[in-house]
N, C-alpha and C positions, 0 to 999 in steps of 0.2 A: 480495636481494643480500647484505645482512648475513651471513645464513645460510649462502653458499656460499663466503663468502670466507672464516667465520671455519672452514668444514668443510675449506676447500683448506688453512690454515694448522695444521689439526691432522693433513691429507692428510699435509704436508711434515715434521712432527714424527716421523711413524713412517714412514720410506723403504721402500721396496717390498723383498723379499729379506731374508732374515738376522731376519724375525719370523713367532715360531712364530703358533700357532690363537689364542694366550689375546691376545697382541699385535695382531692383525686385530680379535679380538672386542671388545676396547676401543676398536679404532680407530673402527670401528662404532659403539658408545655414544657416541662424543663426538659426532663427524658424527649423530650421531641429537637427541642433545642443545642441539647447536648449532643445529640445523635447527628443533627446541623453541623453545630463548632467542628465535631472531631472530623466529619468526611472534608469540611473546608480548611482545615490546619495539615489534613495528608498528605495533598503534594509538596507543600513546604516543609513537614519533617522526612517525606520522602530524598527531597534537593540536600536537605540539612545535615541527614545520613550517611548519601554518598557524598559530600563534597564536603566533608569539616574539615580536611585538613587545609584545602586552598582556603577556605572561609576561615581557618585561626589566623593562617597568617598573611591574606589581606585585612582580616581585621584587627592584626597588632599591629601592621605598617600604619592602617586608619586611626590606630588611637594613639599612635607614637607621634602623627602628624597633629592630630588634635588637640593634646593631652601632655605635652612633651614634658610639663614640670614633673609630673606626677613615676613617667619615665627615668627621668634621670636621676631621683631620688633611687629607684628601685634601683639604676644600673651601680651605684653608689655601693649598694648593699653587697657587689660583685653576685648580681642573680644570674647573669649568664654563665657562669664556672657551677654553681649548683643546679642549671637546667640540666649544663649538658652534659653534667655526672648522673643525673637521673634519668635521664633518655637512655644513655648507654648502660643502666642498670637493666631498665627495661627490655634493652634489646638481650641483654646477656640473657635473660630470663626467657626469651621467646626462642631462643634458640635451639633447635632439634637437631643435637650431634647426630644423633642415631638415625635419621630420616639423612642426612649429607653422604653419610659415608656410604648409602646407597649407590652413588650416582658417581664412584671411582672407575665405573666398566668402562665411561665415557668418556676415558684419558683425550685424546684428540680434542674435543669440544672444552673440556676444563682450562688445559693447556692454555689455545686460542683465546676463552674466555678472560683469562687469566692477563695473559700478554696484551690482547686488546684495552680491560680497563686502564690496566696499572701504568702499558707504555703507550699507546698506538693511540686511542681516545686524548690525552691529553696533547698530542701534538699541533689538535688541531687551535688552543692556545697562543701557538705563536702565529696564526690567521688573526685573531681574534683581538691580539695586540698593535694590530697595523691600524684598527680603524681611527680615524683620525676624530676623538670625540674628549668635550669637555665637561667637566671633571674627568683628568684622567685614572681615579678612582672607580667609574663606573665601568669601563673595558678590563681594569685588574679585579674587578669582580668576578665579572664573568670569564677572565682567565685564569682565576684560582677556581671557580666552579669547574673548569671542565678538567681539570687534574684530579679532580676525587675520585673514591673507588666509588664502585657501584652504590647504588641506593641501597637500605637497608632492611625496606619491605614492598616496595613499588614492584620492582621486581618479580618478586617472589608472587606476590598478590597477581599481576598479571600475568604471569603464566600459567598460574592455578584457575584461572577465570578464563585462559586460554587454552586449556586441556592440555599445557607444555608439561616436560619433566619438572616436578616441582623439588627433584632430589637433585640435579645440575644447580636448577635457580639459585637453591639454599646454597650449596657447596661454595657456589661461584660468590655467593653474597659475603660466606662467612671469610671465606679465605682470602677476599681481596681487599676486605676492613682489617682484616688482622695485618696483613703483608706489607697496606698501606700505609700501616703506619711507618714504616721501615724504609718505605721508597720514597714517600711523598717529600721529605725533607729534603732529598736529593732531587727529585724529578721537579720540585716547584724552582726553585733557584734557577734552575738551568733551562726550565721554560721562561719563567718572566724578566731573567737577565738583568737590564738597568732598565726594567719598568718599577720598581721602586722610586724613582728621584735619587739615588745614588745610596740608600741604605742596601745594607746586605743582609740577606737572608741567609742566617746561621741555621746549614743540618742539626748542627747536633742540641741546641735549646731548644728546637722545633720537635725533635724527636721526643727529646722527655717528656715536651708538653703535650703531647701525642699521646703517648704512653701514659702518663697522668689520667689525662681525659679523655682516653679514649677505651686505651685497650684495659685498663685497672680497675675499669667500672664495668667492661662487657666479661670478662673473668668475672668479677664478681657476681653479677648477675648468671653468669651459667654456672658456679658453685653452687649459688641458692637452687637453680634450678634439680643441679643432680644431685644434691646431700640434704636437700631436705624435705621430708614426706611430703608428700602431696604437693607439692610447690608445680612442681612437672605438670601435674592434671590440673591447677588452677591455672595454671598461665594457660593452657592449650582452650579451659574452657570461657576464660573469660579476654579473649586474644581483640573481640571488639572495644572491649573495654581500656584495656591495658595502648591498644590505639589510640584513644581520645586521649587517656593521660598522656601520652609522648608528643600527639599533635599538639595540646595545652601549651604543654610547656613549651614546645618549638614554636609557636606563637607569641610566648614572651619577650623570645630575641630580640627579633625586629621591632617589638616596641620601643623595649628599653635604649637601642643602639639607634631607629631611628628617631628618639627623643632627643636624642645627643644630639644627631645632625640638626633637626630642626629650633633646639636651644640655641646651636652655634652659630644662627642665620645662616647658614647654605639651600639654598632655593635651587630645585634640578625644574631644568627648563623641559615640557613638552618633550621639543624634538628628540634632543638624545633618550628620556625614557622610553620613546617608540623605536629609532631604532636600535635601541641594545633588546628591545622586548623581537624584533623582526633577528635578529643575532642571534639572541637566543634559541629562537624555530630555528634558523640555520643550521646550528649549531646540530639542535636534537635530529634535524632529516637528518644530516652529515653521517652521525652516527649511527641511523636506522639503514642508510643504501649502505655503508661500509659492513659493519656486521649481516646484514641481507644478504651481499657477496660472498663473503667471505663462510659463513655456514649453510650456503649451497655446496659447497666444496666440502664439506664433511661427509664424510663415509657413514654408510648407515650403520647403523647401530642397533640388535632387536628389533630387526625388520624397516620397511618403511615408514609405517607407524611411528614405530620408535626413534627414528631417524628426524620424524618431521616434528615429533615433540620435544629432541636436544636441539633441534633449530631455534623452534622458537622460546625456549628456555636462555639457549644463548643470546639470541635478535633480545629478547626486550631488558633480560639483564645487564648484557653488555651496552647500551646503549641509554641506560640512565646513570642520575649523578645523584649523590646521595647530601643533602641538604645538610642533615648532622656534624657529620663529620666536617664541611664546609664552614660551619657555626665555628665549630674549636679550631680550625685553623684560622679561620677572621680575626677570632679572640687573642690567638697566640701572636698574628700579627697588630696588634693596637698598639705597642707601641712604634710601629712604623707606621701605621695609616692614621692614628691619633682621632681629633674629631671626625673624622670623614669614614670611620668604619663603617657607618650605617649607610654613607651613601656606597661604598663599595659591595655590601651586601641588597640592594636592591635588583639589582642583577640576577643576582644568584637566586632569589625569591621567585623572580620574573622566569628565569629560566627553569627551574624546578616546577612551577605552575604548567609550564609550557609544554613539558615531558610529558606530564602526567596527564592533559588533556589531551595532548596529540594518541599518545601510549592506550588511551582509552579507548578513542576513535577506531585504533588499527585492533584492539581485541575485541570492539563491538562487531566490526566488520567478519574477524574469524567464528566469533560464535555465530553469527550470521552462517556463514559456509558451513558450519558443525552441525547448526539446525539444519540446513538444505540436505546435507550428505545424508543425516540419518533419518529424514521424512524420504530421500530419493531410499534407500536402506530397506526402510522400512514397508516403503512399495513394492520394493523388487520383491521382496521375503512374501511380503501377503501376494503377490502374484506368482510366485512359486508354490505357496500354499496351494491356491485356490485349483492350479495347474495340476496341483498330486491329488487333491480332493478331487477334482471332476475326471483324473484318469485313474481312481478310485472307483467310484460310481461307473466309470465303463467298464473298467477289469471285472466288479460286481455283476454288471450287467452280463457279460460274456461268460463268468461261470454260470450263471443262472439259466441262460440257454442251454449250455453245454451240459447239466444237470438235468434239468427241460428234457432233450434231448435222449439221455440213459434213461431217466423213465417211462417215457416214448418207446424206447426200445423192449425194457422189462416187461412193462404193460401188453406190447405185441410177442415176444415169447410166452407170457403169462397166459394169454389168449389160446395161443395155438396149442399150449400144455395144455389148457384147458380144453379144447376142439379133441384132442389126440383123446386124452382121458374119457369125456363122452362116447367118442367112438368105439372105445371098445368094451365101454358099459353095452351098448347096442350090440357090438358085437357077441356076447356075454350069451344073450338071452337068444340068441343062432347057433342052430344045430350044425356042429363041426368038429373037424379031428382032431385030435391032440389035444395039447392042455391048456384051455383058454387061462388058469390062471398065472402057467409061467409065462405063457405069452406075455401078459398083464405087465408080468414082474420084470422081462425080458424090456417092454417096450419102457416103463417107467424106469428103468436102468439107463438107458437111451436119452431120456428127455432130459433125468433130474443134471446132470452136465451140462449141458444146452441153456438150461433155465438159470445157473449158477455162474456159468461166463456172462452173459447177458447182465444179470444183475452189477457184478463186477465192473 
């Protein structure tokens, strides 16, 4: 597509008439060349496509590290409280009530769903606070990362790419950001205990600020959504789009927060960023065999089909962590993590990158089985076909004898009518008694039955 627009725009640079040979012959080269650039820029906007949002925010950590002045002005400006009121605007907006409340039949699963993000996921937190690593802002990273509710399109997006219930996924996503706010202010304290350095983490400031920025901007955005015309079909039809704006802006973060750390001269050594990044994978398998288990044990639901797409509606919902929301609880804690925000969020970075490439992995593998099952599907049907077609063709065959066969018959009654009839023309013209023509009519009384079962 590249290629033909930028060859129509060099079309329009040289107007048809009024250019000699040497003027065609470049025009040529360029449309040749152009048609070059765009097949060799394709795999890179293919990469660029699927992968922008790890590509924003490795490249805000990359320019937070390089750039950090330029960062910490902006963080001045308080631009992480305006991203993350406009992410969650966005999200209010992408939200499909009416597609969620499909997926109430699947009380069990929701349930499960439910209790796994909000309680059972985040337990594994107090694992994750044992490792013995410095800065110990990088382990309370990724111990605040794994008390979030669900991701808030990851989710969703993989199970629809996974042929899962995409009406669970939704439910499960909406109801565990809204709940979360509610829980989290309790559930984080009492996970991370005195891994603050001896501040405390206050429920009830956390909640407001929760509330604030969280749930005040995703209302808002599903108000827009259902009170005002057309808002609904825009957002649905421009849902790639409205993704790059929220990736953008979630790329700003970790600029701005890691420009602070790097202003403040805090240098993170190697080793600990490898393994809080090997922690992280820990972290996401933990939560893929756990939920794996655990929605094997769900009862079907609309057959087996339907069964094994609330599986894995649950398996990849329940089993990621949603990056946003992680953003406004960071924020809400600054003033207890202070300079070192940014390094506490690196973590959280690393392990969200982690999810979503592993998560990719595991639905490449299922559409893989999805193509096999309906090429195996699909053979079986064309070999049932081909089965009724050729026992078609002998059925065919066999009345056609059988057809064959009554005319064969007809043909030899028709005969012998005919033999009977001769003879007594012959007999006709012999002298004899009685009435040769009722005889005639007597014997053709005789035959025409004969010749009428026959045909039958």
């Amino acid at each position: 597509m590249a290629g033909r627009h930028t060859a129509s725009l060099v079309t329009a640079s040289f107007p048809a008439g009024g250019a000699g040979p040497a003027a065609a012959s470049l025009l040529r080269q360029c449309q040749l060349a152009a048609a070059a650039a765009a097949r060799a820029c394709a795999p890179a906007l293919a990469f660029l496509d699927q992968h922008f949002l790890p590509l924003c925010l490795t490249s805000g950590v990359a320019a937070g590290c390089a750039f950090p002045a330029a960062g910490v002005e902006a963080a001045k400006l308080n631009l992480s409280t305006a991203v993350t009121f406009c992410m969650f605007v966005i999200a209010g907006v992408q939200l499909r009530q009416e597609e969620a409340f499909k997926a109430l039949q699947a009380k069990g699963a929701l349930l499960y769903g439910l209790v796994s993000i909000l309680f059972i996921t985040p337990l594994i937190s107090l694992a994750v606070l044992q490792l013995p690593l410095q800065p110990r802002e990088l382990v309370l990273g990724l111990a605040i990362f794994c008390c979030m509710p669900t991701a808030l399109s990851a989710g969703i997006t993989f199970t629809q790419a996974a042929g899962g219930n995409v009406a669970v996924a939704l439910l499960l996503t909406v109801t565990s950001n809204m709940l979360g706010v509610f829980t989290m202010p309790f559930v984080l304290p009492a996970m991370l205990g005195g891994s603050l350095g001896g501040a405390r983490l206050e429920p009830g400031p956390l909640l407001v600020r929760l509330i604030y920025s969280v749930l005040i901007p995703t209302i808002i955005g599903a108000a827009i959504r259902s009170s005002v015309p057309g808002a609904a079909a825009l957002a649905d039809s421009k849902k790639r789009e409205l993704a790059r704006v929220s990736a953008l802006l979630l790329g700003l973060v970790p600029w701005t927060q890691v420009s602070k750390t790097v202003a403040a001269g805090v240098v993170l050594a190697p080793g600990p960023l490898a393994v809080m990044l090997v922690a992280g994978v820990a972290v996401h398998l933990s939560y893929l065999a756990l939920n794996t288990a655990a929605a094997l044990r769900l009862g079907e639901v609309a057959g087996p089909k339907g069964a094994r797409d609330i599986r894995r509606a649950v398996i990849l919902t329940a089993s990621v962590k949603t990056l946003p929301v992680a953003v406004a609880v960071f924020a809400s804690l600054a003033p207890v993590l202070g300079g070192m925000l940014g390094v506490a969020l690196v973590p959280a970075l690393m392990a969200h990158l982690s999810q979503i490439l592993i998560d990719s992995a595991i639905v490449a593998r299922w559409q893989a089985q999805a193509r096999a099952e309906a090429a195996a599907a699909a053979a079986a049907a064309e070999a049932a076909a081909a089965a009724e077609a050729e026992a078609a063709v002998v059925a065919g065959a066999a009345e056609q004898r059988r057809l064959q066969v009554e005319r064969d018959e007809v043909a030899v009654v028709m005969a012998a009518a005919a033999d009977a009839s001769g003879g007594r023309r012959r007999r006709r013209h012999q002298p004899a008694g009685g009435d040769p023509q009722g005889q005639e009519s007597q014997s053709d009384a005789v035959l025409a039955p004969a010749a009428a079962g026959a045909v039958q």
